[in-house]
Structures are given as structure tokens and as C-alpha cells.
N, C-alpha and C positions, 0 to 999 in steps of 0.2 A: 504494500500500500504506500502509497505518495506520501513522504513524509511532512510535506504542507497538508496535508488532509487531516483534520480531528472530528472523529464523530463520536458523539456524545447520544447514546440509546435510553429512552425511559422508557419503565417499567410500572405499566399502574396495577392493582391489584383491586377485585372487590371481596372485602373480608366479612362475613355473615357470621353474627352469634358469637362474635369473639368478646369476653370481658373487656378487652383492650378497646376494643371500640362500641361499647353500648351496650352489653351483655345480651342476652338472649332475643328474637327477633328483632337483630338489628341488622345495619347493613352500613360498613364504617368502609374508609377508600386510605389506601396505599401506595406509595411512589420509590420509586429506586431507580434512580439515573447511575449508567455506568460509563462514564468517558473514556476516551481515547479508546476504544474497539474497534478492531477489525472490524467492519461489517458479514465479511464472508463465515465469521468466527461467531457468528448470532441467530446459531440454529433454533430448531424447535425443543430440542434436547439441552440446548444452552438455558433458553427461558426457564422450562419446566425442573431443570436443575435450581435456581435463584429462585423460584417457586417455593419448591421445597425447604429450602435455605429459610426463606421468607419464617414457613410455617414452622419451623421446627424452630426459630428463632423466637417468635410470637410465643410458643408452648413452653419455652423455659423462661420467661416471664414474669 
């Protein structure tokens, strides 16, 4: 990748029923920007990994 190129990817999340955001029938929102990425290096397996990340982060809390 062009080393004048910076691309900066957000990652929004919608989190239901979590304490962290409003406890039960709720519906609270989430952001996670990761700069300087490869684009090519931002699969579906990339996301759903920081996904995970996300939640297991959220559950020790």
C-alpha cells in the first residue's frame, strides 16, 4: 500500500441487553475506529474477530 495513503476503518456495533448500556430490553451503540489499515487486510473474519474482542471485553466488565 502507498505509503501516503492512511485509512482509518470504523466499526459500529448495536449492543442489546447489555448492563453497560441500559440493562435489559435495551438497545445501547458502539464505535471502534482502527487507523492506519491495510484495506485489503479488512476481511469478514477481521471484523467478526474485533466483534468478538468487543464482546468478551464488554463480559469482563
Amino acid at each position: 500500500m502507498n505509503e501516503l495513503v492512511y485509512v482509518t476503518v470504523g466499526l459500529h456495533f448495536e449492543v442489546k441487553d447489555s448492563y453497560m448500556y441500559g440493562g435489559e430490553e435495551t438497545v445501547g451503540y458502539a464505535a471502534m475506529n482502527l487507523g492506519g489499515v491495510n484495506p485489503s487486510k479488512i476481511t469478514d473474519e477481521h471484523i467478526d474477530k474485533k466483534r468478538q474482542d468487543f464482546i468478551i471485553q464488554q463480559n469482563t466488565m
